[in-house]
Structure formats: C-alpha cells, structure tokens
N, C-alpha and C positions, 0 to 999 in steps of 0.2 A: 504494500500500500504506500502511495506516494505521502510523503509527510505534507502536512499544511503550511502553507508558507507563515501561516501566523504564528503559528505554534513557533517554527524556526526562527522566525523575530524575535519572539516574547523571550526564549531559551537565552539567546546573544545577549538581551539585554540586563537580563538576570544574573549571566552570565560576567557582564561588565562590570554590573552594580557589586559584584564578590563574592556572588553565592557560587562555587564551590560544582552543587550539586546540580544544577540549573547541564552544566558542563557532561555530565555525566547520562543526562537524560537528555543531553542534545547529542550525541555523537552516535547512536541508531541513526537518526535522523535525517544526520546528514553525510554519513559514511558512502553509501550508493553514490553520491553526487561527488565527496573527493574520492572513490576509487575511481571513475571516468575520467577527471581532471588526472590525475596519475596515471591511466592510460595512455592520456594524450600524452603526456608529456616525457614517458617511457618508449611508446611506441618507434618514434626517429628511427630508433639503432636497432629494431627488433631481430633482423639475423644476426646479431652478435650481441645482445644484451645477455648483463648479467647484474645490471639493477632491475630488480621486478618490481611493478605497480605498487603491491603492497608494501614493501619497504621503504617504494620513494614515501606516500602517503603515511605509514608511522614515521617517518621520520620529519616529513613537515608538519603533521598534525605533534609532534613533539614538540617543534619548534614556535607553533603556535599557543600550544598552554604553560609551556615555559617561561611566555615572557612577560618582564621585568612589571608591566603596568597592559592589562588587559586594556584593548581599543574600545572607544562609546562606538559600538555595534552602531550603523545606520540599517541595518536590513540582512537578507541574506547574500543579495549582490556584491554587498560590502564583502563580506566574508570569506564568499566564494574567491573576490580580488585577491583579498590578501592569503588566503591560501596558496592560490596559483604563485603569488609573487615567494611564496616560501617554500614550493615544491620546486619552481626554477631558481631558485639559490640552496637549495639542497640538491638538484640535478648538476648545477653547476660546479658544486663543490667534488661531487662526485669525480666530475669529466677531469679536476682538476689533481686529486689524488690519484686517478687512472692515468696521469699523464705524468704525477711524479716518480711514479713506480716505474714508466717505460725508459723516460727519459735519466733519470738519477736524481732528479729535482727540479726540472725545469721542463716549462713547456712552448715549443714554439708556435705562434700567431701567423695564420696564413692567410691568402685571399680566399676568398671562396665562391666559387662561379656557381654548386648546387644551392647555397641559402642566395645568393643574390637572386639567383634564376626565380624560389619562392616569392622571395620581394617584388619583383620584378610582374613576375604574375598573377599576384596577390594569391598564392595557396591558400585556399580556407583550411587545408591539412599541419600549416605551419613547420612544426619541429618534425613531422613525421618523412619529411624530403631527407633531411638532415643523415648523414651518414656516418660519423665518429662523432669523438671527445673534441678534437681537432676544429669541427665546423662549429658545434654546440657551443665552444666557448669566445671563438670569433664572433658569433652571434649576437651572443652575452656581451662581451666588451662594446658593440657597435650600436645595441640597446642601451646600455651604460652612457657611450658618449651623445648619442642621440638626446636622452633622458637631461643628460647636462646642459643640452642646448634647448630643448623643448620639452619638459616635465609631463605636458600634455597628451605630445604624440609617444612619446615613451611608455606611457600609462596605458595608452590607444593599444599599440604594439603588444603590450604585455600579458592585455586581459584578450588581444586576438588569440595568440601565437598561444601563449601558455596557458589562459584561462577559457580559452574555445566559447567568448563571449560572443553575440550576435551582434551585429551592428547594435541595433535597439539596446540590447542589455550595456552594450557602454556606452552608450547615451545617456541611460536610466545613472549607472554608477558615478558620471562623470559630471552630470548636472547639463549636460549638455544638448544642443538638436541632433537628431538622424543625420541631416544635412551635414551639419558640421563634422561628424564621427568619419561620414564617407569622405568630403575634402580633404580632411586628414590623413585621416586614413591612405589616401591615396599617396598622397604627399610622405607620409613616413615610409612608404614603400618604396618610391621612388628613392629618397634618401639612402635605405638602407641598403636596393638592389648598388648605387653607386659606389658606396664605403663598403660593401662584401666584396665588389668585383673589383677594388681596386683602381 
C-alpha cells in the first residue's frame, strides 16, 4: 500500500521537532521510495557493480539520521532532495575509495564524451549512461563547479540526475515555474555537455 503523502509530512515534521520515534514509524514509509532513488543511482555501472542498492541507501539513510541538527522538513519532496543529495555523496565517496585502492591514493580526472553525450541529450536515465568510478566523479566535480556558479541549476541537475525528479517535482521543490525548470534545465545541460567534453 502506497503510504499517504500526509502521513509522510506529518512523520518529517515530528521528526524535526525531536521526536525520536516519529523517525522510526517513518522509514516503512518511505523505504520503497529510497530503495528506487538507490537504484537509480546504482544502476550507471550495473555490469560491474559491487555497490548494491541497499547498501548505497543504508548508508545515506545513515547519513541522514546522523546529522548534527535534523532539517525543518518542508514536505516529502524536501526529503526525497536531500536524500538523493546524500546517496550521491555516498556514491561519490565510494567511486573515490575504489579509485584509491587502484591507483595507491590518487585518482585521475578525465574528459568525458559518454556523460557529456547524457548532457548533451538531456538523458532522463542520467547516471545510468555513466560507465566507471572515472566518469561518476568527473560528473561530480563538474556539478560541484557548476553549483558554485549557479546554486540553482546545480540543485536543477541534482534532483534530475540523482533524484529522478520530474520536471514538475523540481518546480514544486524549488519554488519555482515549469517554464523556468525546462530553461534551465536546458541550459545546465548544455553547460555540463561543454565542461565533460572538454
């Protein structure tokens, strides 16, 4: 049974306010909803993964009741955002431990013609083109600088790519029009097809 979107509110914001338990009768809830976000964002490397869905997701759902000062919940879209934003910087971290082990410590930064080509033609599939640790973190770095220039499209890019938001849904997150999401949207693609292809 799909949970009620209100109930998933009311939970977050319980949740906020330090109840504890609120937390514990929220995550039935909304587990189905981040095992998918953790599929998407697993999938990229599926002939050679050895990060699985449920891991990436205990380990961002870790990283989300861990921290220091629980977020004031604005809804579920809220939530769902910052998940995604914390399952790609636990994907991330991953790609980047997988590359200190190959290398001895270090990892090298490439161009990348299969994420530009995604940017390029705006994949609704995002990370799943993506073929290594190698592409995934180039990606990451060029969301990073992007984010630094436009907090906006960065945000736009992040809840597409890793959060598998609908245009609409980051509209809704963002405060923003439809209109606006797609202008963007377009525009951080073209961007990022540039800065991946070098």
């Amino acid at each position: 049974m799909k949970p009620c979107d209100n109930d998933v509110t009311l939970l977050l914001q319980q949740w906020s306010s330090g109840d504890r338990q609120a937390l514990d009768r929220l995550y039935p809830l909304i587990y189905e909803q981040l095992h998918v976000l953790a599929n998407r964002c697993t999938s990229y490397r599926r002939t050679h993964l050895t990060l699985q869905a449920t891991a990436l997701l205990n380990e961002a759902y870790l990283r989300l009741v861990d921290q220091k000062r629980v977020p004031a919940w604005q809804g579920r879209h809220h939530f769902y955002a910052v998940a995604a934003r914390a399952m790609r910087h636990a994907l991330v971290d991953y790609a980047r431990k997988r590359q200190a082990e190959k290398r001895g410590g270090g990892f090298v930064h490439i161009p990348l013609d299969t994420a530009g080509e995604i940017a390029a033609n705006g994949s609704e599939e995002g990370l799943m083109a993506l073929e290594n640790d190698e592409e995934l973190l180039a990606l990451h770095a060029a969301l990073q600088r992007l984010t630094a220039l436009d907090e906006q499209l960065g945000r736009i890019v992040e809840l597409r790519y890793f959060g598998g938001f609908t245009i609409e849904m980051v509209a809704q997150e963002l405060g923003i029009s439809v209109a606006t999401v797609k202008r963007r949207w377009m525009l951080a693609k073209a961007w990022l097809a540039r800065e991946l292809q070098g």
